[in-house]
C-alpha positions as CSV (number, residue, x, y, z in Angstrom):
1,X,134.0,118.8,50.6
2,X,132.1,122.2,52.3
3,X,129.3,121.4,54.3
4,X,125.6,122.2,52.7
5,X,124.0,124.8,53.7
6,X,119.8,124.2,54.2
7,X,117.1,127.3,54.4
8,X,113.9,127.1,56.1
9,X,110.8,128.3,55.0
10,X,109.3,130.4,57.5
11,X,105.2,129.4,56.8
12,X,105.6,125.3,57.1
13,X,109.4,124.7,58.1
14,X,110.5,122.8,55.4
15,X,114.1,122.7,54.4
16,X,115.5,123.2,51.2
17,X,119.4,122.9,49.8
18,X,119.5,126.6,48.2
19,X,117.9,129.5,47.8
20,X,116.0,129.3,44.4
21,X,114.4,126.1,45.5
22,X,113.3,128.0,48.7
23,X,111.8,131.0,46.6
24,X,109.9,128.2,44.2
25,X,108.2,126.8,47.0
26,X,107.3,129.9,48.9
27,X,105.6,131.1,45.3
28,X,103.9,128.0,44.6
29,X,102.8,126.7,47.6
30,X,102.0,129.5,49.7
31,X,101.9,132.3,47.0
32,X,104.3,135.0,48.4
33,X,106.7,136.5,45.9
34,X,109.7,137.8,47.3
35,X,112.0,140.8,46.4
36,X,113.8,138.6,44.4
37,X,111.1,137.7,41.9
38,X,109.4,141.0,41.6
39,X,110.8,141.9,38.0
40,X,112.8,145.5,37.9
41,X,111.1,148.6,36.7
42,X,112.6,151.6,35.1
43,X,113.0,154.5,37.9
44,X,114.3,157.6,38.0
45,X,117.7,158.2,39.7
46,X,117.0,159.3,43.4
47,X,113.9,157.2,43.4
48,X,113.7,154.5,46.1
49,X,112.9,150.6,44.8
50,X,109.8,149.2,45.1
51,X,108.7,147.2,47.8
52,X,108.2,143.6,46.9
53,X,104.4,142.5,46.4
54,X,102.5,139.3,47.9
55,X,100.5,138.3,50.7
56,X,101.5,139.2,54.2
57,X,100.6,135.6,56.3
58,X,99.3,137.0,60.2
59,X,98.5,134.2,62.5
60,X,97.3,135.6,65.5
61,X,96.0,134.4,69.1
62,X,94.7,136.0,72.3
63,X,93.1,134.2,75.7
64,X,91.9,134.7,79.4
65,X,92.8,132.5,82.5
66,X,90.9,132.6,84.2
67,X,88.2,133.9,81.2
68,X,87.0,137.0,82.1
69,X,90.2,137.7,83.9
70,X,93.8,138.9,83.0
71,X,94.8,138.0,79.0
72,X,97.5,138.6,76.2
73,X,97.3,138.8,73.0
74,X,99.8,138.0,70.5
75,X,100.9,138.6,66.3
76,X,103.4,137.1,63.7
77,X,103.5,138.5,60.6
78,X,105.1,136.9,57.6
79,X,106.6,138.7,54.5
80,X,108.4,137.0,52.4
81,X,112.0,136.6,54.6
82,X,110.9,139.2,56.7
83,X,109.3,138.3,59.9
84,X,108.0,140.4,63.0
85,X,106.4,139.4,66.1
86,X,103.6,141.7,68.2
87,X,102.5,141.0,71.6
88,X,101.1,142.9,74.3
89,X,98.3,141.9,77.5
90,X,95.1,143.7,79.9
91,X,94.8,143.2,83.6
92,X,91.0,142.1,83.0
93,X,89.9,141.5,79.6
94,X,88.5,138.0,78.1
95,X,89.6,135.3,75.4
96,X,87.0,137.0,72.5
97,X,88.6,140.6,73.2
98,X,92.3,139.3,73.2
99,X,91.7,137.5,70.2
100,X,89.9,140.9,68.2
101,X,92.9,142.9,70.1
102,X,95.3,140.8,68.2
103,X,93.9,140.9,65.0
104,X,93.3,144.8,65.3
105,X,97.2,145.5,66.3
106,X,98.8,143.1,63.4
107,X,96.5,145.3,61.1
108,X,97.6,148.6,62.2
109,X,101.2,147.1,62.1
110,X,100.5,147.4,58.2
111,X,102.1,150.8,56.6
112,X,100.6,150.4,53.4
113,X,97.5,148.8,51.6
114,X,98.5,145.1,51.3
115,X,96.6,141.7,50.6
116,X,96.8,140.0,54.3
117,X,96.0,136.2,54.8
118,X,95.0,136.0,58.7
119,X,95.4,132.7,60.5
120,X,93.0,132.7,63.6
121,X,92.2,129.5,65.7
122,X,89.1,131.9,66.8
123,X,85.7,131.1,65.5
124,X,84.3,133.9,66.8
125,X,86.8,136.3,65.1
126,X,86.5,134.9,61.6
127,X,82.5,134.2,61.7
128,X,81.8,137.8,63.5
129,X,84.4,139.8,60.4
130,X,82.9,137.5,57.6
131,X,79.0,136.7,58.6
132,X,77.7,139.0,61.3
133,X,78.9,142.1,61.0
134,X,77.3,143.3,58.3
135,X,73.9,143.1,59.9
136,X,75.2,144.2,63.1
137,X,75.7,147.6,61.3
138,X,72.7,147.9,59.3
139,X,70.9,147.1,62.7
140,X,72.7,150.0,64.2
141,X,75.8,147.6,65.8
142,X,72.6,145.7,67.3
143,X,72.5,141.9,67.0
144,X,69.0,140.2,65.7
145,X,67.6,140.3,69.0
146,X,67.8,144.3,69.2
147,X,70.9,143.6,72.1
148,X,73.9,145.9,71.9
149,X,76.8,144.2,69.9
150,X,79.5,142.6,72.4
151,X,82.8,144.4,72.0
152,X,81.4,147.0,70.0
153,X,84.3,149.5,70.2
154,X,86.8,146.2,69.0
155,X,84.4,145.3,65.8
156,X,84.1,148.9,64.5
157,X,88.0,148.9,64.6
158,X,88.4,146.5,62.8
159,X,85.8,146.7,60.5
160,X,87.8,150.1,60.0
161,X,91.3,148.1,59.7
162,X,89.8,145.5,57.3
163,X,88.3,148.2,54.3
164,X,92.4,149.5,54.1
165,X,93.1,146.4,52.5
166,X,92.7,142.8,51.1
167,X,91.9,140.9,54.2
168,X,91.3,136.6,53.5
169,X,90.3,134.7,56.8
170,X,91.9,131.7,57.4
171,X,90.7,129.2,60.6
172,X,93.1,126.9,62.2
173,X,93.3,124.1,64.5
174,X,94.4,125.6,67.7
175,X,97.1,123.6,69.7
176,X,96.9,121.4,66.4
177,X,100.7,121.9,65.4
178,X,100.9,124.6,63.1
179,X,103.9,126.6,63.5
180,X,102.7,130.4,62.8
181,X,99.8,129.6,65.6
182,X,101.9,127.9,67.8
183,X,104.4,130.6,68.1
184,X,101.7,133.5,68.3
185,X,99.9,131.3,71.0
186,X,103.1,131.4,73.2
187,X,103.6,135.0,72.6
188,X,100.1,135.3,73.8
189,X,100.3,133.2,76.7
190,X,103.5,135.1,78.1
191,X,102.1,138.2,77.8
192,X,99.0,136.6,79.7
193,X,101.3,135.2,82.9
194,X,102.5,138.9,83.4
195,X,99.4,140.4,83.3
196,X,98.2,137.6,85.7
197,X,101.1,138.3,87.9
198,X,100.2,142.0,88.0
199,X,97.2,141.7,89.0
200,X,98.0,139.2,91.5
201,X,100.1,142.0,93.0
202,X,97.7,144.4,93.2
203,X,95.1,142.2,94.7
204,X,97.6,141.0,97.4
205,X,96.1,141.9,100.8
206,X,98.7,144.1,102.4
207,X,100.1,141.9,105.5
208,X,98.5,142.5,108.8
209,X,101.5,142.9,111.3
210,X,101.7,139.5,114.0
211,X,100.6,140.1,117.3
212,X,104.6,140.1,118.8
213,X,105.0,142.9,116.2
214,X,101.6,144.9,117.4
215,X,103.3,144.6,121.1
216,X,106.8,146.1,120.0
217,X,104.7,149.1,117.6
218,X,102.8,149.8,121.0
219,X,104.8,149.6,123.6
């Protein structure tokens, strides 16, 4: 007998003994609609197909060590079967900028409006997008207090980013197990180490020759 053949799904990691089963679930359960399911359409001859619909699933995740201090950032998106992974870092930055800085880049990694379903562990990314914002800019980007906005410049990109499409804010558990997060957490935290090793170069004292070496330069 041949031996089965199992597919993942890419959100939640659950197996599945054929494809059709795998295309159910991903509909059902985490409402994405593949290629496969998006229903032909009469085109003219020369004319390219149409790009399946459904919700492109972003978990993102960003940090500092020390915080403020040298931090990466990193993106998975998920369509359908198709996956791609963003990541990138900042010699002195902190955690809240490194998370905004991952959410920004996943968005402008978007080529077209689409609805987007972003997984953040950051509390301050989803309450600042969904609760503050709006009277930071009828204050003039000004919090309640009449102090300038923190990260300013990152909010008002974003808040640009967001109004191109159909953005829902979703908050995970951070170190908590889920997969998406996990993954965009190590991409993060990779991207962190080299900026931390970077900046350890440059902040490296440049070696004072011994005192038998200052004898032979001298003599």
């Amino acid at each position: 007998m041949g031996r089965s053949i199992h597919t993942a799904c890419t959100l939640c990691r659950k197996t599945f003994k054929n494809p059709t089963r795998l295309l159910r679930h991903l509909r059902d359960v985490h409402g994405v609609v593949t290629a496969a399911e998006v229903p032909a359409s009469p085109r003219s001859a020369g004319t390219p197909p149409a790009a399946p619909t459904g919700i492109v699933h972003v978990y993102t995740d960003g940090g500092c060590n020390p915080n403020p201090g040298p931090g990466g950032w990193g993106v998975v998106l998920i369509w359908g079967n198709t996956e791609k992974e963003l990541c990138g870092g900042d010699l002195t930055t902190t955690n809240n900028r490194m998370e905004m800085t991952a959410a920004i880049e996943a968005l402008k990694a978007l080529t077209r409006p689409v609805h987007v379903q972003i997984h953040t562990d950051s509390q301050y990314l989803r309450n600042g997008i969904m609760k503050w914002i709006a009277g930071w800019k009828r204050n003039g980007w000004r919090t309640k207090d009449k102090q300038p906005v923190k990260n300013a410049d990152l909010w008002m990109e974003l808040d640009r980013l967001v109004a191109l499409h159909t953005v829902t804010w979703t908050w995970v558990k951070g170190h908590a197990g889920n997969v998406g997060n996990e993954r965009a957490d190590k991409l993060a935290t990779r991207r962190r180490k080299e900026a931390l090793n970077r900046h350890r170069a440059v902040a490296a004292p440049t070696r004072r020759p011994a005192a038998q070496e200052l004898e032979t330069i001298h003599a």
